[in-house]
Backbone as a chain_set.jsonl record, in Angstrom:
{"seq": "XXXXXXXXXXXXXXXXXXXXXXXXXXXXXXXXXXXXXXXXXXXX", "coords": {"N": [[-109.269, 123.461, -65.988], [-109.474, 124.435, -69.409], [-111.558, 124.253, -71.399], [-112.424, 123.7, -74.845], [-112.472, 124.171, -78.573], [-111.664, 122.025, -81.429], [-110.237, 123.691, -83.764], [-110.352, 122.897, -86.791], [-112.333, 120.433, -86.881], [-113.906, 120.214, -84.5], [-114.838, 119.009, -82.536], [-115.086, 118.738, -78.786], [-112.383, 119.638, -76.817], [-109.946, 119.686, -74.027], [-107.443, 120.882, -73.645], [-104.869, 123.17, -73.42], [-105.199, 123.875, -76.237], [-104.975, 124.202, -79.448], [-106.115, 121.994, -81.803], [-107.271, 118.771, -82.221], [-105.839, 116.084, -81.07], [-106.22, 114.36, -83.152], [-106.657, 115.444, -85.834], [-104.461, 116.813, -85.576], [-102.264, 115.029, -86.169], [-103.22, 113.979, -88.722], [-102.946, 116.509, -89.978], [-99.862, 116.682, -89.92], [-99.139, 114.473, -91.264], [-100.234, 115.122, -94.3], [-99.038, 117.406, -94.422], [-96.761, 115.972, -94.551], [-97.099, 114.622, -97.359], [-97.937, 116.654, -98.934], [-95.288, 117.39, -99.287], [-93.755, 115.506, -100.26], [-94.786, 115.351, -102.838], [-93.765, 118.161, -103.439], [-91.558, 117.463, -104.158], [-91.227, 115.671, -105.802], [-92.315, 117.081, -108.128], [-89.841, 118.801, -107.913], [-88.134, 117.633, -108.982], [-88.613, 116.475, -111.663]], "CA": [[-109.008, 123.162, -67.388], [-109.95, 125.193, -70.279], [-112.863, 123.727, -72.548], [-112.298, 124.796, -76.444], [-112.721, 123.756, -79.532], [-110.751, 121.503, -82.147], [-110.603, 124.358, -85.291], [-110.567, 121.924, -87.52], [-113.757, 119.469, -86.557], [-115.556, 121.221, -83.965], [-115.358, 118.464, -81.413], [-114.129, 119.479, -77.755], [-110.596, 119.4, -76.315], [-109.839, 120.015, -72.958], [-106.265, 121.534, -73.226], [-104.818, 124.61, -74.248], [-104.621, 123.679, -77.987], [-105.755, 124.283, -81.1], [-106.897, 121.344, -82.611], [-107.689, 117.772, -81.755], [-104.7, 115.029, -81.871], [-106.954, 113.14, -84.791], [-106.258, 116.41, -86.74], [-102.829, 116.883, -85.701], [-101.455, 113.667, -86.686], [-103.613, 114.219, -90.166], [-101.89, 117.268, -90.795], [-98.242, 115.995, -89.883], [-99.511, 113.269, -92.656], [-100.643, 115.867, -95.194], [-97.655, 117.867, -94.48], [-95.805, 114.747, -95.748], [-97.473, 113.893, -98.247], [-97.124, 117.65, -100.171], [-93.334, 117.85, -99.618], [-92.972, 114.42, -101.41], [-94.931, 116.059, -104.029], [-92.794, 119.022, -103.986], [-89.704, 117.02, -104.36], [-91.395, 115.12, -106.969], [-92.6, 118.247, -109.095], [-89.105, 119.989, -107.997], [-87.312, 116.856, -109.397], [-88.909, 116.728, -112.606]], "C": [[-109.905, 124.028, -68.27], [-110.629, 124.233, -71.435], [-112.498, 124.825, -74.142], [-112.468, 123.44, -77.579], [-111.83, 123.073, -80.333], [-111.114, 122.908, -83.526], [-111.109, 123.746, -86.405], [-111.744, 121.118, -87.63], [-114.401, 119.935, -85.777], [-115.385, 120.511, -82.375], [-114.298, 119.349, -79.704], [-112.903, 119.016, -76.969], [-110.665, 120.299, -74.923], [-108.328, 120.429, -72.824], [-106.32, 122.36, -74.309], [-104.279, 124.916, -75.933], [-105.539, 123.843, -78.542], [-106.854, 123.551, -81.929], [-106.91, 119.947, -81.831], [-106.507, 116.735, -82.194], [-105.415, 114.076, -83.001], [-106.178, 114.383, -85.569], [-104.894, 116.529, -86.651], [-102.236, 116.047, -86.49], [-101.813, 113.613, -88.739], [-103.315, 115.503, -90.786], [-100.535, 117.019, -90.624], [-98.555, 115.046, -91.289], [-99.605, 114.118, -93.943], [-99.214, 117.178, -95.176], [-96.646, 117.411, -95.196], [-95.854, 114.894, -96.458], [-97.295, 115.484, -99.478], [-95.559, 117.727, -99.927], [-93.112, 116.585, -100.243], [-93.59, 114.672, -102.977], [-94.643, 117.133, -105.021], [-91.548, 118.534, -104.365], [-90.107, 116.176, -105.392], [-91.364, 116.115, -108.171], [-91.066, 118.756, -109.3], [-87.849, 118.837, -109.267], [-87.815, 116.331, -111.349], [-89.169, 117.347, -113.658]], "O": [[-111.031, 124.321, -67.868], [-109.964, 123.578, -72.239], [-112.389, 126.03, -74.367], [-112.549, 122.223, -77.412], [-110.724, 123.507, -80.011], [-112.205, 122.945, -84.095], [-112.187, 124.041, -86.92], [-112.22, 121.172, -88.764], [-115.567, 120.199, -86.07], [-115.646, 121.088, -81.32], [-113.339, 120.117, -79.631], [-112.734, 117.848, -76.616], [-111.29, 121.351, -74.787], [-107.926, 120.277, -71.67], [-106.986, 122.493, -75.336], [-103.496, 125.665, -76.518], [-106.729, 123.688, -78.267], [-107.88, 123.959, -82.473], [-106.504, 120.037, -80.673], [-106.222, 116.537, -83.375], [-104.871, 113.111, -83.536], [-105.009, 114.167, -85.889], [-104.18, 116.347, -87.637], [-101.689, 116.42, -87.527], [-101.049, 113.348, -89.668], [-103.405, 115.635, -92.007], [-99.974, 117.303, -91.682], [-97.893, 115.249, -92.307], [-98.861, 113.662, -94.811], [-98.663, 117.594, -96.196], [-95.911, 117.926, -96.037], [-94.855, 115.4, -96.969], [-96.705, 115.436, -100.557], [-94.832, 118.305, -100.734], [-92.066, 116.577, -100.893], [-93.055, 114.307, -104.024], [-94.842, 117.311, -106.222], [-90.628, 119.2, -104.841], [-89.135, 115.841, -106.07], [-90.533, 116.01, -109.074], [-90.735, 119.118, -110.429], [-87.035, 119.264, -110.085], [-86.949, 115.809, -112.051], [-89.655, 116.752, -114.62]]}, "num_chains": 1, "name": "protein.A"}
């Protein structure tokens, strides 16, 4: 297994990813959360 880093927070992840599923899930969330702000802005 490959030892690495979360980009995001720092802490360590033991698969071949990027970031840490805490972060994932909080950008899927933040992902959300601007496209209902684009569809608010686009709708106004």
């Amino acid at each position: 297994m490959k030892k690495d880093r979360c980009i995001y927070c720092g802490i360590k992840i033991y698969r071949d990813r990027d970031m840490c599923e805490n972060c994932r899930e909080k950008l899927k969330l933040i992902r959300k959360i601007r496209g209902i702000i684009f569809d608010i802005k686009r709708r106004a």
